[in-house]
C-alpha positions in Angstrom: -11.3 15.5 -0.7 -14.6 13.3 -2.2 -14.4 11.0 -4.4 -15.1 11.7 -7.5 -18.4 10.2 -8.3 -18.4 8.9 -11.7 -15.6 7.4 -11.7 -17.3 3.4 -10.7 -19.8 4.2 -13.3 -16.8 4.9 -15.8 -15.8 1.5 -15.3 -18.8 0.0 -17.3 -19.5 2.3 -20.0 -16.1 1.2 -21.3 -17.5 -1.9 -23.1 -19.8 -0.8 -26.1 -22.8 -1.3 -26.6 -23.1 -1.4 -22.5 -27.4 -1.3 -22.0 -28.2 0.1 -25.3 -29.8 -3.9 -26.2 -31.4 -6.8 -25.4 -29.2 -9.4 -26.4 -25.4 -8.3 -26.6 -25.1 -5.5 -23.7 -25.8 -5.6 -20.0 -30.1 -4.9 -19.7 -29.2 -3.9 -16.2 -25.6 -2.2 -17.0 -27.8 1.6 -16.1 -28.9 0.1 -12.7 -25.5 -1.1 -12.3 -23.6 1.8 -13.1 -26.1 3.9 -10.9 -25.3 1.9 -7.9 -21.4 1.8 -8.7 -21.8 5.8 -9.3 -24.2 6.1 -6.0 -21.8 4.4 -3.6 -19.1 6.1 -4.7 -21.5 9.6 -4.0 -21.8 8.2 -0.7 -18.2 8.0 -0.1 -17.9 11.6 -0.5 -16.5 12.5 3.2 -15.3 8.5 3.5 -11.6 7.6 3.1 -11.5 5.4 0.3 -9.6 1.8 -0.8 -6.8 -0.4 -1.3 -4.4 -3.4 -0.1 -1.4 -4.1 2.0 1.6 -2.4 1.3 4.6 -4.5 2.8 7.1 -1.5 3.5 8.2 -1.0 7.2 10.3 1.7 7.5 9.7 4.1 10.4 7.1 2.3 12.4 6.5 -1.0 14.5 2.9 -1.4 12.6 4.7 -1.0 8.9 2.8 0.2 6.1 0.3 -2.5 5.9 -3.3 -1.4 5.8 -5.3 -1.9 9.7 -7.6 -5.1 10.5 -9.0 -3.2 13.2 -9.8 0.4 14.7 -6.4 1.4 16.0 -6.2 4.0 18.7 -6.1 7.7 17.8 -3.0 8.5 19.7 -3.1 11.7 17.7 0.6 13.5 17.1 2.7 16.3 15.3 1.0 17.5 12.1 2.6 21.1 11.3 4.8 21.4 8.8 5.1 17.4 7.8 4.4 16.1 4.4 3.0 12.5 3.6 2.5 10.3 0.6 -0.6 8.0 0.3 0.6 4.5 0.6 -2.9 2.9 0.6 -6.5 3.7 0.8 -7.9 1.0 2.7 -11.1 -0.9 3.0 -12.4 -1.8 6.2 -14.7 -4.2 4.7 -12.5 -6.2 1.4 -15.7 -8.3 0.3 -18.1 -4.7 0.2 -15.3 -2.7 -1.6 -14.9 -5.7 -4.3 -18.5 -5.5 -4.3 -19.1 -1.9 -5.9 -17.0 -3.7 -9.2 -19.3 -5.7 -11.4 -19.5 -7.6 -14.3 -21.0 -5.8 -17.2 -22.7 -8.5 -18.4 -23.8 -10.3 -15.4 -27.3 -10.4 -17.2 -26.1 -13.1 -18.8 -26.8 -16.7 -17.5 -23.8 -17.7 -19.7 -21.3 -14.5 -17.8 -22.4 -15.4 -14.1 -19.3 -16.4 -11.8 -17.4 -18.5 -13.2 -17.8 -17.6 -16.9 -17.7 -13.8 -16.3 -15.6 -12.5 -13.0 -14.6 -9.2 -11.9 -11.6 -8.0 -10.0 -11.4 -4.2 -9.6 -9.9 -2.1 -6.9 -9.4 2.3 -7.0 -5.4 3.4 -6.7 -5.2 6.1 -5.2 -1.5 8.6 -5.3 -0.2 12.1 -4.0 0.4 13.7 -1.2 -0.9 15.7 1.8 1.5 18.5 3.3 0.7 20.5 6.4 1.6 24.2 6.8 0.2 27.0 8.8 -3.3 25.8 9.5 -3.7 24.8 5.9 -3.5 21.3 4.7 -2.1 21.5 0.7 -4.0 18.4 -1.1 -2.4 16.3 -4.3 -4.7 13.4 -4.9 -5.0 11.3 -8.3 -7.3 7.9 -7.8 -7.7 5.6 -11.1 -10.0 2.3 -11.1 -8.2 -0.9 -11.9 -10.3 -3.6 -13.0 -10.1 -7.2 -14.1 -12.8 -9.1 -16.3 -12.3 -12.6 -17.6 -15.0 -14.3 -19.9 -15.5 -17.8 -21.0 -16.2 -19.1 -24.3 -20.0 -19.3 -23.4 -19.9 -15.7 -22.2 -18.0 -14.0 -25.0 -20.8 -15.3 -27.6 -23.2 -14.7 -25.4 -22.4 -11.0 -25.0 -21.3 -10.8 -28.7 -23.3 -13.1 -30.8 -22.3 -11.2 -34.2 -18.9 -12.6 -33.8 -17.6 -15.7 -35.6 -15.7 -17.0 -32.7 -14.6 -16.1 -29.4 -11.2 -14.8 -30.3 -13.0 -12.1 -32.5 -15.6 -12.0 -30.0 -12.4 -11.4 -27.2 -10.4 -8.7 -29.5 -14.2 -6.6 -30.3 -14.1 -5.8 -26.6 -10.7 -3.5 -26.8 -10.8 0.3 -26.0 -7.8 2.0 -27.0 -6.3 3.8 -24.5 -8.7 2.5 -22.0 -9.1 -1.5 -21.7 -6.7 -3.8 -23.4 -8.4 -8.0 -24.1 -6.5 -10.8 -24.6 -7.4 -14.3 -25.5 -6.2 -17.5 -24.3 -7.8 -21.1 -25.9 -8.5 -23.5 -23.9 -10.9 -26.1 -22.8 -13.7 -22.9 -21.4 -11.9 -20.2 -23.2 -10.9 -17.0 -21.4 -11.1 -13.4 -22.8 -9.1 -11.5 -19.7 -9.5 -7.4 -20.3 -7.6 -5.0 -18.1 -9.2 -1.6 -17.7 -7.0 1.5 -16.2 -10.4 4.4 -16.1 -8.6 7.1 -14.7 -10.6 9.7 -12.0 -10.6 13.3 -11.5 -7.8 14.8 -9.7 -7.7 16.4 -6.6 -5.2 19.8 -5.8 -6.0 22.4 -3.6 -5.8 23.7 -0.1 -8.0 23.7 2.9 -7.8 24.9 6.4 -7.5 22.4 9.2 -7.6 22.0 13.0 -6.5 19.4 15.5 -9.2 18.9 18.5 -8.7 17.1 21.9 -5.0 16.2 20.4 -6.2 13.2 17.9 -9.1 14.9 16.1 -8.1 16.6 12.6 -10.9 18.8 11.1 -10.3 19.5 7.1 -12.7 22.5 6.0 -14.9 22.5 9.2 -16.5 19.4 7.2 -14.4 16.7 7.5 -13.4 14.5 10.5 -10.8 12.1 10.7 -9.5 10.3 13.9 -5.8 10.1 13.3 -2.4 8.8 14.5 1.3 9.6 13.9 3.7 6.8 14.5 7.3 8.0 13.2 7.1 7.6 9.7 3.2 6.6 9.5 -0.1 8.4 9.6 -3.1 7.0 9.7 -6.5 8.8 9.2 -9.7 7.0 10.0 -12.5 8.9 8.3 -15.8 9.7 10.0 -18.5 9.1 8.7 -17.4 6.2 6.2 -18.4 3.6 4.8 -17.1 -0.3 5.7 -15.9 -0.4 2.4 -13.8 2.5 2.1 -12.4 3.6 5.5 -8.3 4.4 6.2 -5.5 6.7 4.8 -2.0 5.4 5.4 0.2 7.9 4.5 4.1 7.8 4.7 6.0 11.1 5.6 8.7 12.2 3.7 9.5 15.3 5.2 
């Protein structure tokens, strides 16, 4: 169950014009999206991302994602199914991190006239059945970019203004801009980059009682508490760490 590599890297090549020049795209956007696109390589056997969840249903720690390495009290696997809740970061500020700015070249677009808010959803399902575990996973990236006045003619100098300057940075179907006047300006664009999805089987094994081995590859410490699973991935990264899952059957 990796995750999909490119899909961090997808994130930046949404703007145009993204490191193809000197003065209106990111210089460093490449680096950039090889480091976004290399961490998310690393993550291949990690877990992955997310916020709380406030449900509580079925369980005295609810649905919210863990602060802490919980115990691996193990449980009853066979024949349950369970829906991802949340992928969730053991280390917020690292996850936020892999997200940047795609013109953070700029003197004009550093924090706070260019910010970035991003954060990969993650949905589907895990059902086990007679050794096998049957996999449904779709993950998208959400991110949030906001640009001053300074930073949207700085990035687009060929525009009149900074509302034209705003509206050039659409994407249809991708990343939708809107402008707001004000005394600094803000361009805010809201990019949905959807990832690869993930269906198939694999075999799995429970050892010492709390131990689940997917594919003889995978390791995840886990836990069953009535209506909540938790998988703690090993090896992982602090950024990308937990599965909390929710059984429905």
């Amino acid at each position: 169950m990796p995750m999909r590599t490119a899909l961090l890297g997808c994130v930046l090549v949404v703007f145009a014009g993204c490191g193809t020049d000197n003065t209106s795209g990111n210089a460093g956007a490449s680096d950039s999206q090889a480091s976004a696109s290399d961490a998310a390589d690393r993550a291949k056997t990690d877990a992955a991302s997310g916020d709380s969840a406030s449900e509580t249903a079925g369980s005295s720690k609810g649905f919210a994602c863990p602060t802490a390495t919980e115990p691996a009290c193990g449980g009853e696997l066979e024949g349950t199914t369970w829906t991802v809740v949340e992928f969730c970061a053991e280390d917020p500020t690292a996850a936020a991190a892999l997200f940047q700015h795609p013109y953070d070249n700029l003197p004009a677009c550093k924090p706070p006239g260019g910010t970035v808010a991003g954060k990969l959803t993650h949905t589907g399902s895990l059902h086990f059945e007679n050794g096998e575990i049957q996999i449904q996973l779709t993950t998208q990236a959400l991110t949030t970019y906001t640009f001053s006045d300074a930073c949207l003619m700085a990035a687009k100098p060929e525009a009149a203004a900074p509302s034209p300057a705003c509206a050039s940075l659409n994407k249809a179907d991708v990343m939708t801009c809107t402008y707001a006047a004000g005394s600094a300006g803000t361009c805010t664009c809201q990019a949905v980059v959807p990832g690869d999805s993930s269906q198939g089987s694999e075999p799995y094994t429970t050892v010492a009682g709390h131990t689940l081995m997917i594919g003889g590859e995978m390791q995840a410490n886990y836990c069953v508490q009535g209506d909540r699973l938790l998988l703690d991935i090993t090896p992982h990264l602090k950024s990308w760490r937990w599965w909390l899952l929710k059984r429905t059957y």
